[in-house]
TIVO-2410 file (N, C-alpha, C; in nm, 3 decimals):
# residues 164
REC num residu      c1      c2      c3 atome chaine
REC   1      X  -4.051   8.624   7.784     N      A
REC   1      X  -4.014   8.689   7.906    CA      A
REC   1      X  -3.864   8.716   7.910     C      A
REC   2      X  -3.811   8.610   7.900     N      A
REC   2      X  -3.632   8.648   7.835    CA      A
REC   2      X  -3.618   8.725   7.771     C      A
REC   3      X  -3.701   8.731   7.656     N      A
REC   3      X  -3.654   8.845   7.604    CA      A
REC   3      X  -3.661   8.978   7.606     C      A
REC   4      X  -3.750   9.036   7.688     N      A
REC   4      X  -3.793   9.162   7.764    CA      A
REC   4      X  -3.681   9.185   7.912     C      A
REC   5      X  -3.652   9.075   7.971     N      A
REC   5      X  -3.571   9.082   8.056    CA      A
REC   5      X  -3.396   9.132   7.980     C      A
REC   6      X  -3.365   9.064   7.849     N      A
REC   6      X  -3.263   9.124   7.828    CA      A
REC   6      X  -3.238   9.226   7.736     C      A
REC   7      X  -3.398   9.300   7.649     N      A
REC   7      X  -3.391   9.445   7.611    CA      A
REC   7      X  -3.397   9.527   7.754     C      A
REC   8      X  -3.455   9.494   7.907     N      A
REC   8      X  -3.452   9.589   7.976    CA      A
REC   8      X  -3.299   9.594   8.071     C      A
REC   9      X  -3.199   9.499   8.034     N      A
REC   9      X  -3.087   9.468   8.057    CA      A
REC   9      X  -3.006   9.591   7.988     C      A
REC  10      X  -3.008   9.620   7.866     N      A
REC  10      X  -2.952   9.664   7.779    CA      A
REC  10      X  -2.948   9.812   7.793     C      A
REC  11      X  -3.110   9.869   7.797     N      A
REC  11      X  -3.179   9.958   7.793    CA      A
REC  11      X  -3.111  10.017   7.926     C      A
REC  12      X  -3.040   9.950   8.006     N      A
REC  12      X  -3.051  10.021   8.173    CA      A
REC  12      X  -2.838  10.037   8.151     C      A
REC  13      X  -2.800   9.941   8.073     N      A
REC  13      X  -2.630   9.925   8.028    CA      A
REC  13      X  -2.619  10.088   7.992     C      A
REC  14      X  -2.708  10.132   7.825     N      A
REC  14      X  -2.706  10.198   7.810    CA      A
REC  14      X  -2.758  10.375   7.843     C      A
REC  15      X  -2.834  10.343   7.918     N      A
REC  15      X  -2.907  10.452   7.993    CA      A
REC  15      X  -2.773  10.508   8.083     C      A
REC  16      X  -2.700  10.406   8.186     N      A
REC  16      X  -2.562  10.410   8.257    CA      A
REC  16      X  -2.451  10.484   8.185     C      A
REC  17      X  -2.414  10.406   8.036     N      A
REC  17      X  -2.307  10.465   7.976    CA      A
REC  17      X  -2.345  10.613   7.943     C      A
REC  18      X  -2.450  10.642   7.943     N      A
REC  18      X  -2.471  10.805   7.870    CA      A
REC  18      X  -2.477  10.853   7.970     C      A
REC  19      X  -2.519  10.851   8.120     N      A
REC  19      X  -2.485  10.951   8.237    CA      A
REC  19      X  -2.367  10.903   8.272     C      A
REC  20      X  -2.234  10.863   8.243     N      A
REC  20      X  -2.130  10.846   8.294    CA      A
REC  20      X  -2.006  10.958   8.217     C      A
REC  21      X  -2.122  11.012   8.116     N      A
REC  21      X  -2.018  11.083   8.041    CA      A
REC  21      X  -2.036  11.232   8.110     C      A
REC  22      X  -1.951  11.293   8.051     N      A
REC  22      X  -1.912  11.440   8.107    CA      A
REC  22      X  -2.029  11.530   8.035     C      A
REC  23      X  -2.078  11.588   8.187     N      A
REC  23      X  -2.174  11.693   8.106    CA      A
REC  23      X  -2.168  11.819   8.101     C      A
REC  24      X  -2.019  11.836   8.181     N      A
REC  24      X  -1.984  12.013   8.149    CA      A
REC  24      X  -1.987  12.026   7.960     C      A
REC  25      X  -1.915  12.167   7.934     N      A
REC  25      X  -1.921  12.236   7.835    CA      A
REC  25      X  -1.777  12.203   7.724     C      A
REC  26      X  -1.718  12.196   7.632     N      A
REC  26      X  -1.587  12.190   7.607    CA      A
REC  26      X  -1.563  12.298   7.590     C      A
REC  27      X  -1.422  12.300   7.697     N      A
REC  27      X  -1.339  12.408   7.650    CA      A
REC  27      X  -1.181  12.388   7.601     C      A
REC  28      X  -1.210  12.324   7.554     N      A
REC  28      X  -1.073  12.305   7.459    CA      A
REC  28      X  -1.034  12.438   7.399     C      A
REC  29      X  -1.142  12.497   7.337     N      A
REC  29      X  -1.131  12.601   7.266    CA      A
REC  29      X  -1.063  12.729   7.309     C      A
REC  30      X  -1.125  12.740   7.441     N      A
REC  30      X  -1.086  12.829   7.552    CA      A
REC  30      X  -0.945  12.827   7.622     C      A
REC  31      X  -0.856  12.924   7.645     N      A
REC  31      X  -0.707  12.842   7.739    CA      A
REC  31      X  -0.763  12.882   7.911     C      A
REC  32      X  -0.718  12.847   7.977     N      A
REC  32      X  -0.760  12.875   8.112    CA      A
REC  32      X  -0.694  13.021   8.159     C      A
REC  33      X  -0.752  13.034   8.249     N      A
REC  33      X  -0.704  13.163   8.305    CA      A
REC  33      X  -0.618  13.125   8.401     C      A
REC  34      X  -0.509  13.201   8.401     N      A
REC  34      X  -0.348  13.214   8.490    CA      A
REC  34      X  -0.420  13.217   8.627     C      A
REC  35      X  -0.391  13.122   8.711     N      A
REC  35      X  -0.320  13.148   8.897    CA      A
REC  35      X  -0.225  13.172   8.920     C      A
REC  36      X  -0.185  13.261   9.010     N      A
REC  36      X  -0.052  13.263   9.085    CA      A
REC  36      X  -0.048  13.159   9.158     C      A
REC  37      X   0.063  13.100   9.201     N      A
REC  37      X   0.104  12.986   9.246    CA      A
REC  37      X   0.211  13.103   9.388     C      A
REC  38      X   0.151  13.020   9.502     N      A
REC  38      X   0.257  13.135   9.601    CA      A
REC  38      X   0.395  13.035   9.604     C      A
REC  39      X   0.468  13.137   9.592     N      A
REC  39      X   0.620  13.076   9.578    CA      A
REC  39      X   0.694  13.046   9.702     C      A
REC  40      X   0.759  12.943   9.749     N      A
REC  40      X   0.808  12.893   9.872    CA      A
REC  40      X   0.962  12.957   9.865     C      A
REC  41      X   0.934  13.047  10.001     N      A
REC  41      X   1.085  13.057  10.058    CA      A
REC  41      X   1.193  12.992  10.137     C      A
REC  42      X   1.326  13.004  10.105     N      A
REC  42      X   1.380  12.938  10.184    CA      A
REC  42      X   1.399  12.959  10.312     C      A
REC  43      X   1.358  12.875  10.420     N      A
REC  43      X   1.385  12.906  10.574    CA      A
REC  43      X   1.567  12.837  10.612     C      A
REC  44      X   1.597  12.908  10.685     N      A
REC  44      X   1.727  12.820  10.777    CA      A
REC  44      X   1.696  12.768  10.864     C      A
REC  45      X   1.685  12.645  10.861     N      A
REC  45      X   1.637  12.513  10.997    CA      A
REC  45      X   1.725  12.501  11.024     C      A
REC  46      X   1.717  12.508  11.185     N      A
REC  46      X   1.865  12.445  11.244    CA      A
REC  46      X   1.857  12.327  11.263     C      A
REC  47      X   2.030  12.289  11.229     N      A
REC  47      X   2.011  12.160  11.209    CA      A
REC  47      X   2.071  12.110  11.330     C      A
REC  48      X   2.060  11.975  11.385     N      A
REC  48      X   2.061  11.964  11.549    CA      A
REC  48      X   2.234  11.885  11.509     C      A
REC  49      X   2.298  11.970  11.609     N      A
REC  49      X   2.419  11.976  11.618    CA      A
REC  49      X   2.472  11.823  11.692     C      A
REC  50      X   2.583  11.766  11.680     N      A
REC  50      X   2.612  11.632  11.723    CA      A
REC  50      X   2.748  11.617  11.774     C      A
REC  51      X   2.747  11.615  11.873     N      A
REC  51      X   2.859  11.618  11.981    CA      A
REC  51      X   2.982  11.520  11.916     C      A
REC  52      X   3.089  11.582  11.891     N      A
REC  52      X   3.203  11.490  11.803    CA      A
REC  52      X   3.232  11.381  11.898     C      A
REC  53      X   3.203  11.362  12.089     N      A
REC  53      X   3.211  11.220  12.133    CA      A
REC  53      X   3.151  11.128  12.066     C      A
REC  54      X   3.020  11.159  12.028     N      A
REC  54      X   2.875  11.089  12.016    CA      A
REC  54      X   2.912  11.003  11.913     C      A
REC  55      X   2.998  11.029  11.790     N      A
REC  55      X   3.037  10.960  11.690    CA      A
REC  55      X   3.109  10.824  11.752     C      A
REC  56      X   3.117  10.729  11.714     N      A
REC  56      X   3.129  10.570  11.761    CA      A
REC  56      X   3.319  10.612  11.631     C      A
REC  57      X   3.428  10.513  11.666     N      A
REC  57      X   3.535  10.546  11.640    CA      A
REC  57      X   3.513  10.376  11.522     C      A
REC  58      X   3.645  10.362  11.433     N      A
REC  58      X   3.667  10.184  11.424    CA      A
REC  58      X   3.726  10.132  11.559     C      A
REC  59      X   3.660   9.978  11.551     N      A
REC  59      X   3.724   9.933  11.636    CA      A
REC  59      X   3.811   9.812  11.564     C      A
REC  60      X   3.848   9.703  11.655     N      A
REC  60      X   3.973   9.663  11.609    CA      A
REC  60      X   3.979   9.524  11.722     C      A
REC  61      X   3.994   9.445  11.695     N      A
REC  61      X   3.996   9.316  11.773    CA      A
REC  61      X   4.133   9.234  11.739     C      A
REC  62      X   4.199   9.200  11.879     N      A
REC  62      X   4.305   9.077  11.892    CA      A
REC  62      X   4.310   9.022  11.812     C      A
REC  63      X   4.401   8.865  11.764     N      A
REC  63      X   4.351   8.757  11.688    CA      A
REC  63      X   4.318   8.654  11.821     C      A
REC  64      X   4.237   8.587  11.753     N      A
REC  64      X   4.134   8.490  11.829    CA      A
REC  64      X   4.165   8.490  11.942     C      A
REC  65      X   4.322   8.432  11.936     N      A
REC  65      X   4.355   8.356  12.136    CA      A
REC  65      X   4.376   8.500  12.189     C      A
REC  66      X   4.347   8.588  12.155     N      A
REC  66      X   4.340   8.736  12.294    CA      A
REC  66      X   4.175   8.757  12.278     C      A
REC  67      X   4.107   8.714  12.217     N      A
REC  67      X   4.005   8.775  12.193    CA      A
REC  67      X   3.890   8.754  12.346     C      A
REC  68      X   3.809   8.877  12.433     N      A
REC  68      X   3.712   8.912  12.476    CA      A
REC  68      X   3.625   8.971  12.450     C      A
REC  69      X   3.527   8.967  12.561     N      A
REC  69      X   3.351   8.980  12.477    CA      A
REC  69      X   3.301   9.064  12.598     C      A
REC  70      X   3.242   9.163  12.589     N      A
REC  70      X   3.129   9.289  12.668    CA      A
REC  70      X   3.036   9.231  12.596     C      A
REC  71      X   2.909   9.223  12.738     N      A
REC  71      X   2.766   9.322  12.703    CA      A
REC  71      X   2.748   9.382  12.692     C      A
REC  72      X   2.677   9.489  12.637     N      A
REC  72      X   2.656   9.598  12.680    CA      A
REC  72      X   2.462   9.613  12.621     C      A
REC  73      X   2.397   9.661  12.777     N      A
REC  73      X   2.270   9.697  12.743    CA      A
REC  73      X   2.225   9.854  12.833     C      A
REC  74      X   2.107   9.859  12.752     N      A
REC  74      X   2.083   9.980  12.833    CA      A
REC  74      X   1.917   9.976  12.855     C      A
REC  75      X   1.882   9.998  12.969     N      A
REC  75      X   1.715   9.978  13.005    CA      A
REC  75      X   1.650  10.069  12.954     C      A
REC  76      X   1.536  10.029  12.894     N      A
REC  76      X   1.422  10.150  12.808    CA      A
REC  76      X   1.353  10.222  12.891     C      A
REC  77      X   1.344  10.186  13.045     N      A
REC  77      X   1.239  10.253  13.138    CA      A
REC  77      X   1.334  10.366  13.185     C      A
REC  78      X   1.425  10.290  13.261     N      A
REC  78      X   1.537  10.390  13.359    CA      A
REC  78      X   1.627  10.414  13.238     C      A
REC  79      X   1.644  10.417  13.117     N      A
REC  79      X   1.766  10.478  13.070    CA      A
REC  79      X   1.946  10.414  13.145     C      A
REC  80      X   1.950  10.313  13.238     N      A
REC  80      X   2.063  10.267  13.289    CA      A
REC  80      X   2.142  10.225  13.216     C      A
REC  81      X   2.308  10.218  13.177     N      A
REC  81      X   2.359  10.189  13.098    CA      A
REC  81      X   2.472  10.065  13.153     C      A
REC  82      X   2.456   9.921  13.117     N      A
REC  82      X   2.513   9.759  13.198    CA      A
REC  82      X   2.595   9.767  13.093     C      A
REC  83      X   2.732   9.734  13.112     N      A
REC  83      X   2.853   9.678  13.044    CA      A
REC  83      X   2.902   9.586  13.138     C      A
REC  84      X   2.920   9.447  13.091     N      A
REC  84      X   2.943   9.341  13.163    CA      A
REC  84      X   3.035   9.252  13.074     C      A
REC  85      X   3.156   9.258  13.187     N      A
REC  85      X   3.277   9.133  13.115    CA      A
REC  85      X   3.217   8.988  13.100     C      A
REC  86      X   3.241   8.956  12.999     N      A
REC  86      X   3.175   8.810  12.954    CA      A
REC  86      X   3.306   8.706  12.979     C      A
REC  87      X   3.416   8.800  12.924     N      A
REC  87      X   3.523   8.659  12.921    CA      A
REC  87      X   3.538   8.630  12.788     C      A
REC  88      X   3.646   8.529  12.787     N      A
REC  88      X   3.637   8.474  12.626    CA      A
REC  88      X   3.844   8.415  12.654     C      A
REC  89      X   3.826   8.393  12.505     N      A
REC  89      X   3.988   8.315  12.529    CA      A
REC  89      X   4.135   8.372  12.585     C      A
REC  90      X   4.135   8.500  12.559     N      A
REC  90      X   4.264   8.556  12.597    CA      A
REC  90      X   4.200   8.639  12.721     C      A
REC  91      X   4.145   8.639  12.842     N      A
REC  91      X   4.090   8.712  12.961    CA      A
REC  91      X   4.210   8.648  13.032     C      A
REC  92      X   4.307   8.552  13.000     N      A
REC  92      X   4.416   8.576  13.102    CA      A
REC  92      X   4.545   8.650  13.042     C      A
REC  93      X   4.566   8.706  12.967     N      A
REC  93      X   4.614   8.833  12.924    CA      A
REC  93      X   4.602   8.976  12.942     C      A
REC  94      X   4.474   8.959  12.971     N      A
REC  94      X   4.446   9.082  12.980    CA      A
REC  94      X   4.466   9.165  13.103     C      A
REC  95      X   4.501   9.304  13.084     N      A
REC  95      X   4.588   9.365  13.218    CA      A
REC  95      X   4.459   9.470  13.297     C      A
REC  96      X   4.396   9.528  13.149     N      A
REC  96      X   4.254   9.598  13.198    CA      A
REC  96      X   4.160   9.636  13.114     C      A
REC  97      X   4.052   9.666  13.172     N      A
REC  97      X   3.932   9.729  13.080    CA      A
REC  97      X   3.864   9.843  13.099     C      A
REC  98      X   3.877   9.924  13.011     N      A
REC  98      X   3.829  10.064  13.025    CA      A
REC  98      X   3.654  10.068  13.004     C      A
REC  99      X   3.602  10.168  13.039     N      A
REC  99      X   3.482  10.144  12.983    CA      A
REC  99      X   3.461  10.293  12.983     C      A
REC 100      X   3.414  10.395  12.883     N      A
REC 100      X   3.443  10.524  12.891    CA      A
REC 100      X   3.240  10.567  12.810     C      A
REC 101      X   3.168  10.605  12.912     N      A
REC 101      X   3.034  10.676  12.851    CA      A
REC 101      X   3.034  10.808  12.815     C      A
REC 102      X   3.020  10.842  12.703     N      A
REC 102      X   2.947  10.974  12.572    CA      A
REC 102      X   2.824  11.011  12.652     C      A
REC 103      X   2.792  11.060  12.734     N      A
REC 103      X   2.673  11.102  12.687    CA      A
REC 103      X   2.601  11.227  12.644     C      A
REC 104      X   2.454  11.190  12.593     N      A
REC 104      X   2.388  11.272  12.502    CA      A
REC 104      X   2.387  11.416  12.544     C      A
REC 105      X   2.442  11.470  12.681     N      A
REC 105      X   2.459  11.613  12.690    CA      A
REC 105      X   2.621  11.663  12.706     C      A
REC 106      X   2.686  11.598  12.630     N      A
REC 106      X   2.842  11.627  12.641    CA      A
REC 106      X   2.916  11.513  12.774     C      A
REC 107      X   2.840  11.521  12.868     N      A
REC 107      X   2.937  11.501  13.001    CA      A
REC 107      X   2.992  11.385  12.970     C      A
REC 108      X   3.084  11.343  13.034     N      A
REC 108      X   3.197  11.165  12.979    CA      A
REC 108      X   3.230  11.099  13.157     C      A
REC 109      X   3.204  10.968  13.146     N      A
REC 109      X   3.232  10.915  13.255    CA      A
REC 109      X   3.325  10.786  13.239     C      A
REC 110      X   3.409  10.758  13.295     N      A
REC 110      X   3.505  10.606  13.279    CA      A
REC 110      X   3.505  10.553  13.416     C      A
REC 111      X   3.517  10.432  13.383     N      A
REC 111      X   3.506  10.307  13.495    CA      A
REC 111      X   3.519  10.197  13.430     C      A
REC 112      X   3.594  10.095  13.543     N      A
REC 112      X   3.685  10.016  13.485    CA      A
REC 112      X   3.656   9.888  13.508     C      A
REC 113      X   3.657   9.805  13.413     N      A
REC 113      X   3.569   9.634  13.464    CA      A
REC 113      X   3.705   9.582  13.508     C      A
REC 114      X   3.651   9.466  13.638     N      A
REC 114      X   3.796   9.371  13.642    CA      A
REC 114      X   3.812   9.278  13.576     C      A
REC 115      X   3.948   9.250  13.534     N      A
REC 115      X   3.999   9.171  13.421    CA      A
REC 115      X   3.997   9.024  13.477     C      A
REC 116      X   4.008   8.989  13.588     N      A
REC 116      X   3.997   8.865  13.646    CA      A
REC 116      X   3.879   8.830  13.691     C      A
REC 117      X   3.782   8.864  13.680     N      A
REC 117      X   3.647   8.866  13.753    CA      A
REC 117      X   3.493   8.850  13.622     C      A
REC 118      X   3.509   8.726  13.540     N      A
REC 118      X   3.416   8.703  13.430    CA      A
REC 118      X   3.259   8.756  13.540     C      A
REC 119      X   3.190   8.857  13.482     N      A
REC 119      X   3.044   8.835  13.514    CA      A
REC 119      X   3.059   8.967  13.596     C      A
REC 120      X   3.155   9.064  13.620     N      A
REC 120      X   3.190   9.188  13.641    CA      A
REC 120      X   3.151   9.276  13.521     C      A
REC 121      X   3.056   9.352  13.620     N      A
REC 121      X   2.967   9.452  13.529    CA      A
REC 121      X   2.990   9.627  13.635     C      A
REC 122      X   2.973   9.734  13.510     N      A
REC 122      X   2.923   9.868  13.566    CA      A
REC 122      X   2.868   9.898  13.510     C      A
REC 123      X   2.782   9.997  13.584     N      A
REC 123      X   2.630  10.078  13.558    CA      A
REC 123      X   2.668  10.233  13.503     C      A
REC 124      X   2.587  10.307  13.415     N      A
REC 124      X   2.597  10.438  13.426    CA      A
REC 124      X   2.474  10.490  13.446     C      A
REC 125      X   2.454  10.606  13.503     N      A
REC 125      X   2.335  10.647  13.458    CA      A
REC 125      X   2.246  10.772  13.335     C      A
REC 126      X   2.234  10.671  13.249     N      A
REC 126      X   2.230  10.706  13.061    CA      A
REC 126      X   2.104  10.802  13.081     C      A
REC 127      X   2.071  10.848  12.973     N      A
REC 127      X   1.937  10.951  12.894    CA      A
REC 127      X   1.842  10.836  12.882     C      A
REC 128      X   1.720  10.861  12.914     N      A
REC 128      X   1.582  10.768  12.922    CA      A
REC 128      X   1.568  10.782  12.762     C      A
REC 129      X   1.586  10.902  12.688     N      A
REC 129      X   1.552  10.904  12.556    CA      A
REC 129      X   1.615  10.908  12.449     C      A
REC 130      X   1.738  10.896  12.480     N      A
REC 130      X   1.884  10.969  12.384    CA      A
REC 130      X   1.974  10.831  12.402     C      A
REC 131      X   2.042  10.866  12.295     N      A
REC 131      X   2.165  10.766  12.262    CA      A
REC 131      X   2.292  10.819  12.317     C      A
REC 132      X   2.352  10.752  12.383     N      A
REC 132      X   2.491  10.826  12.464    CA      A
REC 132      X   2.572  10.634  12.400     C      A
REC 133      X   2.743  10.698  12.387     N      A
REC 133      X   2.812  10.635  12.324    CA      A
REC 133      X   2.913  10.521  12.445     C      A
REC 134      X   2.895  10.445  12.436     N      A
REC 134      X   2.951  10.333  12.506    CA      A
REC 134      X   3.083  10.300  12.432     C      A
REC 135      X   3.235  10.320  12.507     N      A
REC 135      X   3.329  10.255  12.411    CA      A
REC 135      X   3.432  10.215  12.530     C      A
REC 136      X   3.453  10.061  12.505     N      A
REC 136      X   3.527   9.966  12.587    CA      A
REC 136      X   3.655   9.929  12.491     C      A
REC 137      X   3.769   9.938  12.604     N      A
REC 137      X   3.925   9.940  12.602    CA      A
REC 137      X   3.959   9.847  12.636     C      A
REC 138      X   4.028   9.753  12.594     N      A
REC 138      X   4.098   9.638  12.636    CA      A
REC 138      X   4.293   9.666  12.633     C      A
REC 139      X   4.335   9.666  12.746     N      A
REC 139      X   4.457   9.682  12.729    CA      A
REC 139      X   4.517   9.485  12.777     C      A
REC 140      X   4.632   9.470  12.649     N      A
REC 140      X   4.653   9.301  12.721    CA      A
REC 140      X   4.790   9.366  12.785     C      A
REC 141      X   4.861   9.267  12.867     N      A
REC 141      X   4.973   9.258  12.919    CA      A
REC 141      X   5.085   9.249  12.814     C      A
REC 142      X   5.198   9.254  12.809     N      A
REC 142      X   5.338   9.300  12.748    CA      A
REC 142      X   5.292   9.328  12.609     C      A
REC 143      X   5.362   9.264  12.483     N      A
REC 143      X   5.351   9.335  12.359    CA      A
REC 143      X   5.222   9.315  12.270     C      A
REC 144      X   5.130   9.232  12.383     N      A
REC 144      X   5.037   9.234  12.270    CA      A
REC 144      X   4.928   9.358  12.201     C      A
REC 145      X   4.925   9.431  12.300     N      A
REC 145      X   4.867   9.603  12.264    CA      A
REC 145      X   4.764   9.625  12.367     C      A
REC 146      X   4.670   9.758  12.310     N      A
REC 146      X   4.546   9.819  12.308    CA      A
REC 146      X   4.447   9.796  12.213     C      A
REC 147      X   4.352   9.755  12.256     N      A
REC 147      X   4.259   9.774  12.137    CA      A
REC 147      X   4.109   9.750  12.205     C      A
REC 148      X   4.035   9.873  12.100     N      A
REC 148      X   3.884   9.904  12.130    CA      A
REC 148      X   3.779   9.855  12.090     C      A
REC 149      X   3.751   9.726  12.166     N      A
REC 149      X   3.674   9.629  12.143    CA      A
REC 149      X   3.553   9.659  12.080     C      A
REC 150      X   3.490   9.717  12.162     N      A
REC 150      X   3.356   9.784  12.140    CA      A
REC 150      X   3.322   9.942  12.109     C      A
REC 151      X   3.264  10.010  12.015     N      A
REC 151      X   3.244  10.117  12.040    CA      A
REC 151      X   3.105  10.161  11.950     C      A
REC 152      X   2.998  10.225  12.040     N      A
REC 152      X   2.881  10.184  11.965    CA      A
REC 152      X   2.789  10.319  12.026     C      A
REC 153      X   2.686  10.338  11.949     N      A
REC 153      X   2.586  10.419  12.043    CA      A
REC 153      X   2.480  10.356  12.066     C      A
REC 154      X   2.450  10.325  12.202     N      A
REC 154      X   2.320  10.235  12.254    CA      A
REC 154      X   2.208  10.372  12.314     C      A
REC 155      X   2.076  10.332  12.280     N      A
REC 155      X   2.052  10.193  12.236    CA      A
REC 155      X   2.045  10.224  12.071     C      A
REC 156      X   2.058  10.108  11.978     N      A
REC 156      X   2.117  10.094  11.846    CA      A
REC 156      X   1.940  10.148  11.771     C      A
REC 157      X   1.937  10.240  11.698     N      A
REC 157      X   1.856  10.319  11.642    CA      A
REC 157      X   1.831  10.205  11.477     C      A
REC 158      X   1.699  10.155  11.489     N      A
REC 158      X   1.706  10.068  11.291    CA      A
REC 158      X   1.602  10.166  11.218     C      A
REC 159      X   1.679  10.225  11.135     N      A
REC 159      X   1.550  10.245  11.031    CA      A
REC 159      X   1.525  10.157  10.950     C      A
REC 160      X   1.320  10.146  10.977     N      A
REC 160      X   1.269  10.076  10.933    CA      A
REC 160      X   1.259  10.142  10.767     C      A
REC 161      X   1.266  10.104  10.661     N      A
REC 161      X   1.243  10.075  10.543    CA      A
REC 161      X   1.084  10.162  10.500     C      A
REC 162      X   1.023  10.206  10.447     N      A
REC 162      X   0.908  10.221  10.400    CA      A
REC 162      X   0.863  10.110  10.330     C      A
REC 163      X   0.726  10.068  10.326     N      A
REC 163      X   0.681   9.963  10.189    CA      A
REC 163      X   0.600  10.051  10.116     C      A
REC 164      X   0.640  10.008   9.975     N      A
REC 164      X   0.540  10.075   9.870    CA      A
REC 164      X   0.395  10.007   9.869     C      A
***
């Protein structure tokens, strides 16, 4: 009985391998006949133009003992744009704070956080869908300078990576 079971084993292997092969015709012999291939023209896409505010500048920070800290967020529903003085070691130096909004249709707005007042915040009202540029000014009192703490476009855009 085994042994009928594994000639009809065999018998069914090989029955498989011979319909697995190709049963067109060869044409090796033959070369194929030419297609045209339609040839792609070049179009001019416009390319979406970017407001020279919109670009984020370097910024540049105190050394340590002047150094302060902004929040800055912006809400995904309402598009609202929060910059809020945090404070930090040199906030009694400091004389003022600028806070100057880009936004995504040209227009520019400034308003000014108070320098004595940790937990002093302003609002703008940002693009629900667009990135508009947030850039905060710190001016300190006598020679220690200007400098632009922050300057960024919120909300912060990550491209994700592809996986192979």
């Amino acid at each position: 009985m085994k042994k009928w079971t594994a000639i009809l084993v065999i018998f069914m292997a090989t029955a498989l391998i011979l319909c697995a092969g190709c049963t067109g015709s060869d044409s090796s012999s033959t070369t194929p006949a030419a297609t045209s291939q339609p040839t792609a023209t070049a179009t001019a896409a416009a390319e979406p133009t970017v407001s020279p505010d919109l670009i984020p500048g370097p910024t540049n920070q105190p050394e340590g003992k002047y150094q302060v800290a902004v929040g800055v967020d912006k809400d995904s529903v309402y598009g609202t744009i929060s910059v809020e003085f945090r404070g930090g070691m040199g906030q009694n130096f400091v004389n003022n704070i600028v806070v100057d909004c880009y936004f995504a249709d040209g227009s520019h707005e400034t308003k000014e956080l108070s320098a004595d007042k940790v937990g002093d915040t302003v609002t703008f009202n940002g693009g629900q869908k667009t990135q508009d540029r947030i850039k905060v000014t710190v001016t300190y009192d006598g020679s220690i300078g200007s400098y632009v703490i922050y300057d960024s476009l919120i909300p912060h855009k990550e491209i994700i990576p592809m996986v192979k």
